[in-house]
N, C-alpha and C positions, 0 to 999 in steps of 0.2 A: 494448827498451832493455837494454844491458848493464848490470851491476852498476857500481855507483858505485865509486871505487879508494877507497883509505883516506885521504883526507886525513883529517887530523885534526882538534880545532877549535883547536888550539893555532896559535901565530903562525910556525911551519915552516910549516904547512897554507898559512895565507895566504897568507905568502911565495911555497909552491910555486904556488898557485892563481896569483898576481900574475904571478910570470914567466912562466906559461901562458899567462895573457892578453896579455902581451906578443906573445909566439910568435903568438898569435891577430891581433893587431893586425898581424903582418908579413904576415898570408896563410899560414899557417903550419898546414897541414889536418889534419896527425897532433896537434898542440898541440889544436886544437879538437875532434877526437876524445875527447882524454882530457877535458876541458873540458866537451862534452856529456855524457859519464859519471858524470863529476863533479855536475852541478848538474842535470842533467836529472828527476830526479828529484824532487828539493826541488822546482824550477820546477813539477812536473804536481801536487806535493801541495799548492802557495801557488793556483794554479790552480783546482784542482778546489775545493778549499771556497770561494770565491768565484763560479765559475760555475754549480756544481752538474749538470753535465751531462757525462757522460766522455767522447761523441764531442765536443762544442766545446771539451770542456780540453784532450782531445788536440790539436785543431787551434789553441788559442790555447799551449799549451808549445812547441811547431813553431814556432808565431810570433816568441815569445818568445826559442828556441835563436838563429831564424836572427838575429835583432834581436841576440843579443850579438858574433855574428857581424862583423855588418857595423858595430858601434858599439864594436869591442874596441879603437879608439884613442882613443874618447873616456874612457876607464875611467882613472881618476884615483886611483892607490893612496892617497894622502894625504887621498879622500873618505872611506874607506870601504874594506872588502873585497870582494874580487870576488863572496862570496855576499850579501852585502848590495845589491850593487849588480843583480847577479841576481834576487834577490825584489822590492826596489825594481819594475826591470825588469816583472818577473813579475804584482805586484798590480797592477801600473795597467793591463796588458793586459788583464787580465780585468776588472778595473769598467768599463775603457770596450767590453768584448764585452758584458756584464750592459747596460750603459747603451744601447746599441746595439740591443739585442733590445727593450729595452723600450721605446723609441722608434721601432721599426717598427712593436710590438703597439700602441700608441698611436695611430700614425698609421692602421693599420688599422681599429680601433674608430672613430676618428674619420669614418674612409672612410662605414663601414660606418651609422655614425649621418648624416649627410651623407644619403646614399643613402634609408638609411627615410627621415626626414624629408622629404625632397623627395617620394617616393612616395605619405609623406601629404597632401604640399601638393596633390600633384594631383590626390589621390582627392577631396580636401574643393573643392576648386577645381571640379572637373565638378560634382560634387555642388551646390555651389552655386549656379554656371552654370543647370544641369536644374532647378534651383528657379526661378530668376527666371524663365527660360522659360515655366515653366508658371505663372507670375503673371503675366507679360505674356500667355499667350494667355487665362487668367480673364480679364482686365483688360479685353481685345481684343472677348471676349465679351458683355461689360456695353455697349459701344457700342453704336449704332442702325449699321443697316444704312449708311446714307449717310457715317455717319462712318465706319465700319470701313473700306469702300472708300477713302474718300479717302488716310485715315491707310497704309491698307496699299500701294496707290501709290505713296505718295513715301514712308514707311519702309524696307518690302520688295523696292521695285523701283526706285526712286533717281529717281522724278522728279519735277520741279517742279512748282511751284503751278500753272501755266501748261498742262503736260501733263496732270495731273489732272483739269483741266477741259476739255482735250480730249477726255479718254479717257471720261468720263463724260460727254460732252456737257451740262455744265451753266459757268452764266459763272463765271467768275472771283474774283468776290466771295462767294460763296456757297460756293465750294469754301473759299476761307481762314477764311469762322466756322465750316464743317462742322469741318475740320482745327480750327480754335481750340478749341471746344470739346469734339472729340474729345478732345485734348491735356490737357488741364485734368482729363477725366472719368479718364485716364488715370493720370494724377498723382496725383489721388486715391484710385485707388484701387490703386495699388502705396506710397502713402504718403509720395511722396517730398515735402520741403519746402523749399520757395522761404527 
């Protein structure tokens, strides 16, 4: 950056700054030369105490430069002065870079807790899965030989009441109290309640 020219802060100053920004409003490159010299500065020091980071203040005064740029005909002498209206400018680029950064680190933590979480659900999830397992095969083990057959037939191997008593060669009515009462012994003892 070059050195800033002398405006003053007296109301020549202004004036001269205002008809700058005129010049700036027409497209007017050498006007905005002097114009960045002028406020460039001010802009990176309202900047930096608000970002607190020299490469983003740089890159948010740049923001700011081109922004009075391209908004030097909405600049309204009768609001305000043109360094007023520069700082203006200037502060609100930077809280909403400040508000920006901190709502991506937000939504990162947020990723990031998401993510454990879920990791935990599924650790505790197997985990609990591996439990009941090995209570139904207790459970399985408490049966009499005739029931565990039947029961594991049509639990484990998906068939009916009908094939069970084929597979066993035993009738039909006999397979559904085996199974009945398998079921019952079963329930009792993983605890569950009717």
């Amino acid at each position: 950056m070059n050195q800033p020219l002398p405006f003053g802060v007296g109301s020549a100053a202004r004036a001269d700054l205002a008809e700058t920004m005129q010049k700036v409003a027409h497209g007017d490159k050498q006007a905005f030369s002097v114009l960045y010299d002028a406020l460039a500065p001010m802009v990176f020091g309202i900047v930096i105490k608000v970002v607190r980071d020299r490469a983003q203040s740089e890159e948010v005064a740049q923001e700011v430069m081109i922004d009075l740029w391209r908004q030097a005909a909405r600049y309204r002498p009768d609001a305000g002065s043109v360094t007023t209206w520069a700082a203006t400018i200037a502060h609100r680029r930077a809280v909403d870079r400040v508000r920006s950064a901190q709502a991506a680190t937000d939504r990162e933590h947020a990723q990031a807790a998401r993510e454990h979480t879920t990791a935990f659900d599924e650790v505790a999830e197997q985990v609990e899965t591996r439990l009941d397992a090995e209570q139904v095969r207790r459970c399985m083990r408490g049966l009499t030989e005739l029931q565990r057959q039947a029961v594991t037939l049509a639990y484990y191997r998906g068939l009916t009441y009908r094939e069970v008593a084929e597979a066993l060669r035993t009738p039909l009515p006999t397979i559904k109290t085996r199974m009945r009462d398998g079921l019952i012994r079963l329930r009792d003892c993983m605890g569950v309640t009717t």
